[in-house]
C-alpha angles and dihedrals in degrees: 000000000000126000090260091056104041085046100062092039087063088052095054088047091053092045086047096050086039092058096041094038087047098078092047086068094060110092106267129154121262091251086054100037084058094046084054093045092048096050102039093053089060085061095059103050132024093253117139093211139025129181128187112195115181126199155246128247087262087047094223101098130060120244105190140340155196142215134190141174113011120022082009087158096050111115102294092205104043121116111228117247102283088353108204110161098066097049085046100049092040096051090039089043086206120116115238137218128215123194106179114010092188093063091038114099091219100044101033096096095048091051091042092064093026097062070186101058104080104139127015133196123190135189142188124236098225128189131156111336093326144072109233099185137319134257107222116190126179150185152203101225130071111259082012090172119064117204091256095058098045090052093046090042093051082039085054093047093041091061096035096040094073083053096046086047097056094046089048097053082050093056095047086053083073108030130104099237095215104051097020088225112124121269137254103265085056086073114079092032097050084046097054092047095051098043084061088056104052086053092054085050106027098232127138123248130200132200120209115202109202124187118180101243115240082352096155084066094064090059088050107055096020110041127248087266088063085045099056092046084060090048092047092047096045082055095053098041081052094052090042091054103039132070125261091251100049106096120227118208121183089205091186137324115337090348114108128175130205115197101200115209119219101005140140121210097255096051080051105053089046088053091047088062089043091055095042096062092048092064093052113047120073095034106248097240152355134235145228095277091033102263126155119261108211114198122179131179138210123223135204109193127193136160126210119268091211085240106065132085123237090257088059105044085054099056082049092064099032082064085050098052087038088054085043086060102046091053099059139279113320108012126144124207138186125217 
């Protein structure tokens, strides 16, 4: 390829970064900003799946997560079996490429349960001094990355990653670092925010009250260290359950919150249930001995009239979760 040429093709990569890179500086929210990020890196590669995962402070968990292309609706946030390529890209802080995963120690175990997952390539999300997350595409060809779209890719996450990181310092601003839920003082604002929404667009919201039934015994016979473990898994199995744009709040203690976007009482109250099961089978955790840990949950549900104010729709459903209570372990009840 001569100067000219090259030089024209670089020209086409940079417009093409530039236009996918342009709707991640508008202010959108993380979980948006890695939907976009998700969706924009397919269109510059031949690759069937992407998946953006973004971390914790320790970085060690993940915070949130996003899928496109094949397998789009799989857990956004889960960590793979012995997982090697994420803890190594991330302490590297180096992308990888993978041409055949199937012949790749790290990766032969994945592929041979995946007959779609031939090449990988992974890259960090890098601002500053610090990696805030990685960008993993795959295919289902060998080779599946030519020169030209890993460069353009790297180039991609090079440009969207010191967005990414600012909207992710912003998130952990607001996030229970135990459970990675959002905190308490996210609530009212969140809920504000949404119920405006639903009057531009006309659609219903819900709010679900949980509250960890006899918790504080768990603390007692099994240790607070046994305790937190609950708390971080109820999180997870929410968040598993749930939808990306339902909101999950741990209010205090054992007292979570989950704002639902879109949805009518009666969704809600079937998604409480749905939710409620979850939590109990399989039992959350084991013990010492190996016994089996049951938690269960109790849920107040209430939908907005149309006419109250947040303040109000949260008292609604804390009388709910309150009446829950009263009536015995894991009871939903809508208000």
């Amino acid at each position: 390829m001569g100067d000219a040429d090259q030089s024209a093709l670089d020209s086409r990569v940079l417009s093409q970064i530039i236009e996918r890179t342009r709707p991640l500086l508008a202010r959108v929210r993380l979980e948006d900003a890695l939907e976009l990020t998700a969706t924009k890196a397919l269109e510059l590669c031949s690759a069937e799946r992407s998946w953006v995962r973004i971390l914790d402070l320790t970085g060690t968990k993940i915070l949130l997560g996003a899928r496109a292309g094949k397998h789009a609706d799989q857990d956004p946030i889960s960590r793979e079996p012995n997982e090697t390529l994420l803890p190594w890209v991330v302490e590297q802080r180096k992308a990888i490429r993978i041409s055949d995963a199937r012949e790749d120690r790290r990766t032969k175990d994945a592929a041979n349960e995946d007959e779609d997952l031939r090449s990988i390539l992974e890259i960090p999300l890098i601002a500053g001094d610090q990696v805030h997350g990685t960008l993993r595409l795959s295919s289902s060809n060998i080779e599946g990355f030519s020169e030209t779209e890993a460069l353009s890719l790297e180039l991609f996450v090079s440009c969207a990653g010191p967005v990414i990181a600012g909207q992710r310092r912003e998130r952990l601003s607001v996030t229970d670092l135990m459970t990675l839920a959002y905190n308490g003082r996210y609530l009212m604002p969140r809920l504000k925010e949404e119920l405006s929404r639903s009057v531009r667009h006309g659609h219903p919201l819900s709010l679900l009250v949980m509250d960890l039934d006899e918790f504080s015994r768990i603390n007692e016979v099994h240790g607070r260290a046994a305790g937190d473990i609950v708390l971080q898994r109820f999180a997870d199995r929410v968040r598993r359950t749930s939808r990306l744009s339902d909101i999950l709040i741990r209010r205090s203690g054992e007292e979570f919150v989950l704002i639902a976007t879109d949805t009518s009482l009666e969704a809600a109250t079937t998604y409480a249930e749905r939710l409620r099961a979850a939590i109990e089978d399989p039992p959350i955790l084991q013990d010492t001995h190996g016994t089996s840990i049951l938690q269960t949950v109790s849920i107040g549900v209430a939908c907005w009239n149309g006419r109250e104010s947040a303040t109000e729709l949260v008292e609604r459903a804390n009388v709910a979760q309150l009446g829950a209570s009263e009536k015995g372990n894991s009871v939903t009840i809508a208000e």
